[in-house]
C-alpha positions, -999 to +999 in steps of 0.1 A: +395+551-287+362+535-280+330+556-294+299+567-269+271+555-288+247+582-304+216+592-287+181+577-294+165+606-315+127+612-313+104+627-341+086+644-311+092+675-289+096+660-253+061+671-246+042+656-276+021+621-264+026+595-287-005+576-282-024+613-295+003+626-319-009+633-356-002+658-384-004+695-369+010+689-336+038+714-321+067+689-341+074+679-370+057+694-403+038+665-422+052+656-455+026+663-483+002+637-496+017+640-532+053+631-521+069+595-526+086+578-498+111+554-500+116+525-474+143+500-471+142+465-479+161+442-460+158+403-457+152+378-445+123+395-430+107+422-451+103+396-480+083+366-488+105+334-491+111+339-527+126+377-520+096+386-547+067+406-522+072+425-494+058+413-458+036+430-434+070+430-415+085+454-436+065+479-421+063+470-380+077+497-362+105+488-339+091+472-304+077+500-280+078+527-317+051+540-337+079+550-363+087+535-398+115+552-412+115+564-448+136+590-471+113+616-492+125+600-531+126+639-544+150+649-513+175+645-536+165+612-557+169+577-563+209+574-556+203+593-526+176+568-512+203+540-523+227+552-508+213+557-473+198+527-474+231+513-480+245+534-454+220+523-427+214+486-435+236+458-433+249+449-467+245+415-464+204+425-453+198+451-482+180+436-510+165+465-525+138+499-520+101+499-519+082+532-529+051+543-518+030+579-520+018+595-484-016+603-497-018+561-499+000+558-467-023+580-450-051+569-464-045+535-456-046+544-413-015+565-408-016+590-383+009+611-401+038+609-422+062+637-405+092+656-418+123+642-396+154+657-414+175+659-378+177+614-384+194+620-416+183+651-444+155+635-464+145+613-433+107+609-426+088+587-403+056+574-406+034+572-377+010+539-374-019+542-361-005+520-327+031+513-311+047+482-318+044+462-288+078+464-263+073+440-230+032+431-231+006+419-256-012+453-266-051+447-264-060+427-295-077+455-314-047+471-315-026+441-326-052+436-354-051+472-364-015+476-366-015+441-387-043+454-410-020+489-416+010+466-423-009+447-446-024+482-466+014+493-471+019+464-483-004+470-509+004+504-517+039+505-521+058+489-547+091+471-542+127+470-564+148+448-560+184+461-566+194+450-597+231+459-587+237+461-553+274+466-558+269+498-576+273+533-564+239+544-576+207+532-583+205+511-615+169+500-609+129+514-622+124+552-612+112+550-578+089+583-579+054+576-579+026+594-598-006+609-578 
């Protein structure tokens, strides 16, 4: 029996703008500065050529978003963040986590970092400071922008590779990060 596929699910009441959306509107309540998010690393495209350092491309919102999804680390820890990144990326594309702190995140352009736990319970989304383009070239300053906030995550959060991808659990560093 075939399967209806599941509804695109939005971070934002239907009456929220994206383009003005930050922390404090009627939606979502903003995860706090001194939380660590977690965000799935897949290849080939979120790594360098080597699999060693994450690309600006590991945080590009899908075309026409201004989402990156991410699981809060102390939603229920570091074999929870495995194992939904495991459940929501191929396995022959999961290579490992990266960890970063929303105070870093949000220092570094973010509009907000929002508490989404209807995607999945621990699910958060950060919000960039411009959609990823869908059909047209966006104006270049916001090409550049985006580019320059992909590039600061970059920076700012630090990636694992799994050390055992076949395991249940996660086998690799703590992924929590200090203030």
């Amino acid at each position: 029996m075939p399967t209806e596929p599941l509804p695109v699910v939005s971070s934002l009441p239907d009456e929220a703008d994206p383009e003005t959306r930050t922390a404090g509107d009627d939606g979502p309540p903003s995860v706090s500065r001194d939380r660590t998010v977690v965000r799935f690393v897949k290849t080939p495209h979120h790594l360098n050529g080597r699999g060693t350092r994450l690309r600006p491309a590991a945080f590009r919102p899908p075309a026409g978003s201004d989402e990156i999804s991410v699981v809060q680390q102390d939603f229920d820890g570091d074999d929870y963040c495995k194992k939904m990144a495991v459940a929501k990326v191929p396995v022959s594309q999961y290579h490992g986590l990266a960890s970063g702190l929303v105070g870093a995140i949000m220092d570094s352009g973010a509009r907000a970092v929002l508490d989404t736990p209807h995607i999945f319970p621990g699910h958060a989304d950060i919000i960039t400071p411009y959609p990823s383009p869908k059909d047209e070239p966006p104006p270049a300053e916001e090409t550049k922008a985006l580019q320059e906030f992909c590039e600061a995550l970059v920076e700012h959060f630090h990636y694992f590779a799994d050390p055992n991808k076949a395991a249940e659990g996660w086998e690799g560093p703590p992924l929590a990060r200090a203030s």
